[in-house]
FIVO-974099 format. One line per field, with one value per residue (C-alpha): x, y, z; residue number from 1. Coordinates in steps of 0.05 Angstrom, whole numbers, m for minus. Example, Ala and Ser with C-alpha at 12.3 -4.5 7.8 and 13.67 -1.06 7.14 Angstrom:
2
xx c(246, 273);
yy c(m90, m21);
zz c(156, 143);
paza c(1, 2);
// end
This chain:
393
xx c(m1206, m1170, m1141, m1105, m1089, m1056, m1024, m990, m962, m931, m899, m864, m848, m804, m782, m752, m722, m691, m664, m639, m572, m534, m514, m450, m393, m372, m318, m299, m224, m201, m131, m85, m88, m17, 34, m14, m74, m27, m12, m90, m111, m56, m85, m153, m137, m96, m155, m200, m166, m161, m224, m285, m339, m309, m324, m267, m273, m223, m244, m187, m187, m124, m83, m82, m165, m185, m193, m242, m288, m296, m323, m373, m393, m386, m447, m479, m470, m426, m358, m301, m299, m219, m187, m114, m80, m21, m8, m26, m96, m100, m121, m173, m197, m210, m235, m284, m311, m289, m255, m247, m185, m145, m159, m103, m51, 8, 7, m13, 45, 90, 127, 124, 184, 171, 159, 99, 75, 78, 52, m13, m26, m62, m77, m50, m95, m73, m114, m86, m53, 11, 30, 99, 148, 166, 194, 222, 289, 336, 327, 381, 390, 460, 457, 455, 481, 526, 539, 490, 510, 521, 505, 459, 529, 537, 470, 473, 546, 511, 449, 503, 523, 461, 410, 371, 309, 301, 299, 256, 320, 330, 372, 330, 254, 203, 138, 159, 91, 80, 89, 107, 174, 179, 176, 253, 274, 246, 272, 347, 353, 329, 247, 210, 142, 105, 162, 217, 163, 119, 54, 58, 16, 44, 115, 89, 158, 132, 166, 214, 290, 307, 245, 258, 334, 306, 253, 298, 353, 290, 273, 344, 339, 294, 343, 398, 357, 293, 265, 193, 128, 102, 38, 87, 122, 64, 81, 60, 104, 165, 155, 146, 211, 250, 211, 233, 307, 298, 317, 370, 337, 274, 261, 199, 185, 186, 107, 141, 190, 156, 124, 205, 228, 170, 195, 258, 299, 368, 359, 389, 353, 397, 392, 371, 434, 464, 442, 498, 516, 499, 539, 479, 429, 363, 314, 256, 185, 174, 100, 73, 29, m39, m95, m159, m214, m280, m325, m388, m375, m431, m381, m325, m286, m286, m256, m200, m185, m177, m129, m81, m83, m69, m10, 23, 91, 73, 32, 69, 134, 92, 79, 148, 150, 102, 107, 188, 158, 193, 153, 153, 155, 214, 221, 229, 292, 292, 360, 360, 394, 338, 298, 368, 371, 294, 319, 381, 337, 291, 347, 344, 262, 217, 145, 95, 54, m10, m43, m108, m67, m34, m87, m72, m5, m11, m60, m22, 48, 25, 5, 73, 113, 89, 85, 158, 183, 148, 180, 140, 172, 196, 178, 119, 92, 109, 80, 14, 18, 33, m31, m67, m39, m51, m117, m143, m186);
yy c(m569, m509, m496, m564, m555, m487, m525, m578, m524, m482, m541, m570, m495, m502, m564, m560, m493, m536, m575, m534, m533, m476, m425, m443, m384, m341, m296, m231, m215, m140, m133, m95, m120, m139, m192, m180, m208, m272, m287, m276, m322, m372, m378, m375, m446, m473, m464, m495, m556, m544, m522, m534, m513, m446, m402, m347, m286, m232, m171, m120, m57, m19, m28, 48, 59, 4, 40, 91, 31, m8, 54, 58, m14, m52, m16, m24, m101, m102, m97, m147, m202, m202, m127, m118, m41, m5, m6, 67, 61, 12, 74, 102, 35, 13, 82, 74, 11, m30, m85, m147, m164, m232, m289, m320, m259, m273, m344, m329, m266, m312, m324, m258, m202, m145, m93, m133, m134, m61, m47, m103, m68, m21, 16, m61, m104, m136, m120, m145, m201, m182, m196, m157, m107, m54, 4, 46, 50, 75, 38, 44, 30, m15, m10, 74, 77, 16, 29, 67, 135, 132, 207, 257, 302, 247, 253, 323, 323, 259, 308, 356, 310, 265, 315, 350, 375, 382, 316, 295, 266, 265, 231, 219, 217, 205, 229, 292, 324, 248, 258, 185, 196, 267, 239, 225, 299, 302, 245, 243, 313, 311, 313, 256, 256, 244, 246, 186, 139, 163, 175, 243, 287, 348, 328, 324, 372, 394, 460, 446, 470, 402, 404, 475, 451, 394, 424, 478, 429, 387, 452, 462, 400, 423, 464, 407, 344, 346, 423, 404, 420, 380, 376, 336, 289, 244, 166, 150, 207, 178, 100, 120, 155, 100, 41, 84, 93, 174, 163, 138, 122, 126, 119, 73, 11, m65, m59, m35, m96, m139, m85, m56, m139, m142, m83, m123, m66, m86, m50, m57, m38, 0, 45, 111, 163, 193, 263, 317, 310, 246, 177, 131, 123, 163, 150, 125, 102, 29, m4, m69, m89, m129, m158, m145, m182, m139, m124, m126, m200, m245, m294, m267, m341, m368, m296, m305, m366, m353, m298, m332, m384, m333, m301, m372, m395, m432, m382, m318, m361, m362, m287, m273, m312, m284, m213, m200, m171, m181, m228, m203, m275, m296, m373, m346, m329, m286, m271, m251, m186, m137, m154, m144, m81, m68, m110, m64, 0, m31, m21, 57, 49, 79, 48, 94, 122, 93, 141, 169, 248, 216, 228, 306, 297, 259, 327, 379, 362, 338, 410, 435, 394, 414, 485, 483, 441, 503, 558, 570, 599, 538, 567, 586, 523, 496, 538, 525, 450, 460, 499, 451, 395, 421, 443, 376, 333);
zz c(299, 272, 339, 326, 256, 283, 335, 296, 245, 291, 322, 262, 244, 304, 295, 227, 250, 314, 268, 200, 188, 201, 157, 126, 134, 78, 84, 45, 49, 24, 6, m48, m122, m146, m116, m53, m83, m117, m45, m18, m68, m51, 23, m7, m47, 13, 81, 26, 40, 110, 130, 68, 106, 100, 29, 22, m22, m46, m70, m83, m39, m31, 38, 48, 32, 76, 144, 104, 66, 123, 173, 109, 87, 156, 188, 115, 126, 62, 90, 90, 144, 142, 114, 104, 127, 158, 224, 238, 225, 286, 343, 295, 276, 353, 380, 320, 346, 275, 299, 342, 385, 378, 423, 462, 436, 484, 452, 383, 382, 405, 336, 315, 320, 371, 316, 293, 369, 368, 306, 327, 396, 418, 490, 504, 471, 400, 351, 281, 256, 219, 146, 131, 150, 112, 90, 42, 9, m48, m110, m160, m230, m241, m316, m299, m234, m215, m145, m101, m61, 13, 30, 1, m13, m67, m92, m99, m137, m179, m203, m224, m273, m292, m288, m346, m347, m421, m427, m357, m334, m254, m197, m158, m155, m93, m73, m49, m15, 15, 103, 89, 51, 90, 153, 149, 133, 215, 247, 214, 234, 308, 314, 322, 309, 385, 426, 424, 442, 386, 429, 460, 408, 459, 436, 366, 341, 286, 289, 335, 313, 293, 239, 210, 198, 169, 122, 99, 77, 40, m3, m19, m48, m103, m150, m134, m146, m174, m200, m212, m171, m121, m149, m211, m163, m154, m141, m211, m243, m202, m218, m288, m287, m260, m305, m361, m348, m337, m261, m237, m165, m130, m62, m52, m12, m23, m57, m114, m130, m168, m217, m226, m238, m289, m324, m327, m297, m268, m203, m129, m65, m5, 45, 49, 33, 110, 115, 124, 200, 212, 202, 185, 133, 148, 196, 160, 172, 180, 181, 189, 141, 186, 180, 229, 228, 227, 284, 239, 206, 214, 211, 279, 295, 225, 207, 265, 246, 171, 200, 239, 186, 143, 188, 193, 177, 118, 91, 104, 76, 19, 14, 18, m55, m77, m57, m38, 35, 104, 135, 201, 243, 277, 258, 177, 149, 88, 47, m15, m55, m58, 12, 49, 21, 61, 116, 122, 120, 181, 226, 223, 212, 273, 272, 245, 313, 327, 370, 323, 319, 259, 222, 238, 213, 144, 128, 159, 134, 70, 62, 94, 54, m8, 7, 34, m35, m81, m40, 17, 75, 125, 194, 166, 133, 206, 253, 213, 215, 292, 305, 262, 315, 376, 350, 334, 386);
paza c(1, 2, 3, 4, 5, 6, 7, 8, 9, 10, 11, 12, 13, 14, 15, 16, 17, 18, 19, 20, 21, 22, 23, 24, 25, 26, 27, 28, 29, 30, 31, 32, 33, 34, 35, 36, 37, 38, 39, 40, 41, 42, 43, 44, 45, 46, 47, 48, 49, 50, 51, 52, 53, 54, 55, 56, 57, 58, 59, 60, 61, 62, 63, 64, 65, 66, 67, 68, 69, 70, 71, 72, 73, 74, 75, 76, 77, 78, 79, 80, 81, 82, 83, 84, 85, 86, 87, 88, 89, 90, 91, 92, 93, 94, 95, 96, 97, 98, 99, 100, 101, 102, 103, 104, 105, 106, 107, 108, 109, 110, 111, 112, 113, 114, 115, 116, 117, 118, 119, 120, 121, 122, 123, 124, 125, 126, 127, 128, 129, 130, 131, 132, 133, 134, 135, 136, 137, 138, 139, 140, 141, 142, 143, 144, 145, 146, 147, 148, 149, 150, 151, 152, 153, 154, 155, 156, 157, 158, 159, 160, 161, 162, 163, 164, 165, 166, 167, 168, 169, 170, 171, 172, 173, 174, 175, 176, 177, 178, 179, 180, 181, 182, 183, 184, 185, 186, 187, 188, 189, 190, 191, 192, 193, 194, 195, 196, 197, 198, 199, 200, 201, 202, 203, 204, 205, 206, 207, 208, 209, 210, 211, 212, 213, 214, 215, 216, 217, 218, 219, 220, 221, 222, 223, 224, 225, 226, 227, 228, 229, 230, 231, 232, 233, 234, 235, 236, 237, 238, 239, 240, 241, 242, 243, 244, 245, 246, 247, 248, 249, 250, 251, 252, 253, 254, 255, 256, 257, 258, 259, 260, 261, 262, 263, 264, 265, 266, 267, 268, 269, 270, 271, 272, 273, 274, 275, 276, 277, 278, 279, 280, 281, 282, 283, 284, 285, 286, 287, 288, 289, 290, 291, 292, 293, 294, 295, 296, 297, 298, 299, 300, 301, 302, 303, 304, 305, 306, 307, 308, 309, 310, 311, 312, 313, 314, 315, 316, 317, 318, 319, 320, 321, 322, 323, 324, 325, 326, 327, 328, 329, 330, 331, 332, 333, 334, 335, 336, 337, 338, 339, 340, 341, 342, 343, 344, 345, 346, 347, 348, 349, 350, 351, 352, 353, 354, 355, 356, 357, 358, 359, 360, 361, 362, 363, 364, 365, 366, 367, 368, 369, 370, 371, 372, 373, 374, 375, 376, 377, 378, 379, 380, 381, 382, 383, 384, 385, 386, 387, 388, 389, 390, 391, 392, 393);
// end
C-alpha cells in the first residue's frame, strides 16, 4: 500500500513539474548614471511594451569599471545580463570567457558604420552591440573665448595672456596623466600605438623617435599652459575649472555635454588644436561605446534580444536626445552645433586597439605621462614603459 502511495506522489511530483510554467526572464542592465541612464531607462519603458514577459533592471555601474565587476559578480551569479563598456575591453573580455557573441552579425551589423564593426569584433567574431561613437575634443567658452584656436602655437600665445595662477586661472585644462588624452601627443607626432593597424604589441612605439619628440613637446607644455602637478589635473579638477569660468577650454569628450549645458555655460565643441608640423587637428582616440550581453545570464536570448532592441534605430535616435552621443548607425543623421564639433574630431580619431596589451599601456604610460608632465626625464619615462610592454604576457 505504501509502495502505491509512494508511487502516485512521485508521479504527480513530475507531473506538476512537466507542466509549471517557466520561469519568467529578468534582466539586469549596467550602464553609466547621467544622460546614459535617462536613455537606459527610456528603452527600459519602451521593450515593456514590446515584449512584457520580459522584467528589465538598471543598476548604475560606470562604462569604464564594467569589464572589472563583471569578471567578479558574473561567476558570483550576481552580474548584469546586458553591461555597457568601451570598445577596448572587448580582447580581455573574450579571452576571459565573459561574454556571448551576436547571432546573425553580418545581418544584424548591417546598419551600423564600419568603425562600430571594428570596435564590436574581435579575432573575427562580433561580440558587442554598439551604442555611440566618440571622442574627445576642445571645448571652448564663447562668453571667454569667442572663437576657438586652430593650433597649439595659439594656445600657447593665448595662456600668455589669460593665464594666472594666483587666481587658478588656465587655458586650457585636461587630464594630463590620462594615456587616454595622451595618446594624441603619440599619434600626431608619428607613433602609433600597435603599429598602423593597431594590433602589433611588437610595434607598440612607445619609445620610438616619433614618441620622445612627442612627450618632450607635452612637458614643455607645462610652464606654457597649465603649471600644476599631475597628481592636480584630475578630471574633476579640470571640469570644475571650466563649469566655473576659470578655463577657458578643456579637452573632454561628448559624456561631458549635458553636465556643461546644465551649468548653463555658453560653450562650443571643435577640434583638437594642429600640433606644430602638422596641418590637421590631432590625432585622437575614438571608442565606441557597446553593449555585450553576459556569458553567465541565466537569461542569454532574452538578453540578445533586449540588446539589439536596444541598439535599434529608434532607440539609439533616442539616445542621441537624450545623451548628445554619435550614434554610430548609418541610416541616422545627426546635425547639430556641438555633436559636429565630435563628428569633425572622428575624422582624425584612430579606434582605441583591442588586442588585451592595452591593458599594459593604460598602466605603463599613465605612469610615463605623469612622470614626464612633473619633470621626469622623457627617454627615460619611455624606455621604462617599453620594458614594461614587451615584458607583459
Amino acid at each position: 500500500m505504501k509502495r502505491v502511495i509512494f508511487a502516485a506522489a512521485a508521479i504527480a511530483m513530475a507531473a506538476s513539474t512537466a507542466f509549471a510554467a517557466p520561469k519568467r526572464a529578468e534582466l539586469k542592465v549596467w550602464e553609466s548614471a547621467g544622460p546614459e541612464k535617462t536613455f537606459v531607462q527610456h528603452v527600459i519603458k519602451a521593450y515593456k511594451k514590446v515584449n512584457p514577459k520580459v522584467k528589465v533592471t538598471y543598476e548604475p555601474v560606470e562604462a569604464t569599471d564594467a569589464r572589472a565587476k563583471i569578471e567578479l559578480d558574473g561567476p558570483a551569479g550576481v552580474g548584469a545580463d546586458i553591461f555597457v563598456t568601451p570598445h577596448d575591453h572587448i580582447g580581455a573580455l573574450v579571452q576571459g570567457g565573459h561574454v556571448l557573441p551576436v547571432d546573425d552579425a553580418d545581418a544584424y551589423m548591417a546598419d551600423f558604420l564600419d568603425m562600430a564593426r571594428v570596435g564590436a569584433t574581435y579575432d573575427g567574431v562580433v561580440y558587442g552591440y554598439p551604442l555611440g561613437s566618440e571622442t574627445y575634443a576642445l571645448f571652448y567658452n564663447k562668453d571667454i573665448l569667442p572663437e576657438a584656436p586652430k593650433t597649439w602655437d595659439e594656445v600657447v600665445a593665448y595662456a600668455k595672456k589669460f593665464n594666472n595662477k594666483a587666481e587658478n586661472k588656465y587655458a586650457l585644462v585636461w587630464p594630463v596623466a590620462d594615456g587616454y588624452y595622451g595618446y594624441m601627443f603619440m599619434e600626431s607626432f608619428g607613433a602609433p600605438l600597435f603599429g598602423p593597424k593597431g594590433n602589433d604589441r611588437k610595434q607598440h612605439n612607445l619609445n620610438s623617435p616619433a614618441a620622445i619628440k612627442g612627450l618632450t613637446y607635452f612637458q614643455n607644455l607645462r610652464k606654457q599652459i597649465l603649471d600644476i602637478p599631475a597628481a592636480d589635473a584630475s578630471g574633476d579638477f579640470c571640469n570644475a575649472e571650466f563649469t566655473e569660468g576659470k578655463a577657458a577650454m578643456i579637452i573632454t569628450g561628448p559624456w561631458k555635454i549635458n553636465d556643461f549645458k546644465k551649468a548653463g555655460i555658453n560653450f562650443g565643441i571643435t577640434t583638437v588644436p594642429a600640433f606644430p608640423g602638422t596641418n590637421h587637428p590631432a590625432n585622437t582616440f575614438a571608442g565606441v561605446r557597446l553593449a555585450f550581453v553576459s556569458s553567465y545570464s541565466e537569461f542569454p536570448e532574452e538578453a540578445k534580444e533586449f540588446a539589439k532592441f536596444m541598439t535599434s534605430k529608434e532607440m539609439l535616435q533616442m539616445r542621441f536626445e537624450d545623451t548628445d552621443q554619435i550614434p554610430p548607425r548609418k541610416d541616422i543623421v545627426t546635425d547639430n552645433e556641438l555633436s559636429n564639433g565630435i563628428k569633425e574630431q572622428l575624422k582624425y580619431a584612430t579606434p582605441m586597439p583591442t588586442i588585451p596589451q592595452l591593458g599594459t599601456y593604460w598602466n605603463a604610460m599613465g605612469s610615463a605621462y605623469s612622470g614626464i608632465w612633473d619633470g621626469d626625464n622623457v627617454k627615460t619615462s619611455l624606455d621604462a614603459a617599453a620594458a614594461s610592454m614587451e615584458a607583459a604576457k
